[in-house]
Steps between C-alpha positions, in 0.01 A plus 500: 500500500535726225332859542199538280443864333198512276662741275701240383308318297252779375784733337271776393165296554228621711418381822172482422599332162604185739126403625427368181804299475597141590763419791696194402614291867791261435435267821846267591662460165830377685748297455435199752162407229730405217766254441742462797284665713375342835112552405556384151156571331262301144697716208582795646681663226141511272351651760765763554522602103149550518552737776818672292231590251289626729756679660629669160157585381487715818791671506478591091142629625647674815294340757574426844673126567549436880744152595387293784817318627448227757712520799491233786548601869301193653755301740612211335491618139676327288384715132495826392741585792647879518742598273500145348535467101179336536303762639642706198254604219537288185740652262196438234299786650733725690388793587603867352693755759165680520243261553394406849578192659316444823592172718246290675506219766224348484235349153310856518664747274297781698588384891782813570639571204264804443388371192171597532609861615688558157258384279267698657695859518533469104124410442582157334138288579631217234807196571613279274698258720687150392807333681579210700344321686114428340368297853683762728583825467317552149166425641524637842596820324263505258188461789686761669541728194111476513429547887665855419269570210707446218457367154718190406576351172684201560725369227517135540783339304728756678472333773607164626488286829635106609344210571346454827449200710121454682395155670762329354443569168680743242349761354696609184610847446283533211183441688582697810530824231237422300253437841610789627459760243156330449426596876614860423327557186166722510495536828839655554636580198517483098709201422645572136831395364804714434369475116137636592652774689732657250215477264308730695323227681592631872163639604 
């Protein structure tokens, strides 16, 4: 896990400057989701240019990106395995020297990664999360986000999922997004597209 240091990313800024500024989570942009990969996901590589834009709107603005990078340590594992290429973050949206990358084990971006601890030292109240995987860790993260009392804008076509299998029947990837970020909308978050949000549509 890379070592977070808040000064990093503000470079002259305030602290108090940050509370009024956006936090953009990156949630399991890795390599096993595209092509090749053993949890090949429905177009990942839209999904993941969408989140490039995000991600260099951010840094050009100088506000804090944190990586979430999957890791499996369940017995019998057979994806995202330490130290596999797969585990690896996409080359798409690698991240800088100096921005944090925090690894997870579970869907919940926040369950010990102190995620919530360093969005809270710098005062930042607002996420704007996207990533892989829409029906997993994407929604449990985002109902987390809000159990901790913050603000989520979630931007929907960066982010992508796979088609899932229920009483025999197949559910395309297509509908398993789009029901899901229906179920998160209002409630849970602001459900925008990468478009709305560079337009000054986040909040």
């Amino acid at each position: 896990m890379k070592t977070f240091q808040p000064e990093t990313i503000t470079q002259g800024l305030k602290v108090g400057i940050l509370m009024n500024m956006d936090a953009l989570i990156i949630i399991d942009i890795q390599n096993e989701y595209f092509k090749g990969g053993k949890r090949e996901l429905f177009q990942p590589e839209a999904a993941a240019d969408n989140a490039k834009r995000l991600l260099d709107h951010f840094r050009e603005k100088n506000r804090p990106v944190f990586f979430i990078q999957h890791i499996s340590t369940q017995e019998g594992a057979t994806a995202f395995l330490p130290g596999s290429n797969g585990a690896d973050i996409h080359s798409s949206i690698s991240p800088g020297t100096k921005e944090c990358v925090l690894v997870k084990h579970v869907p919940n971006s926040f369950y010990q990664t102190g995620l919530s601890e360093r969005l809270m030292e710098m005062g930042i109240h607002h996420l704007v999360i996207c990533g892989m995987m829409s029906h997993m860790c994407i929604d449990t993260t985002v109902r987390a986000a809000r159990d901790f009392g913050f603000t989520v804008t979630l931007i929907h076509d960066a982010c992508t999922t796979m088609d899932l299998t229920w009483n025999s029947q197949v559910i395309p990837a297509q509908t398993v997004h789009n029901v899901f970020m229906a179920a998160l909308s209002g409630s849970f978050a602001k459900v925008i597209s990468t478009d709305e949000y560079l337009s000054g549509g986040g909040l």
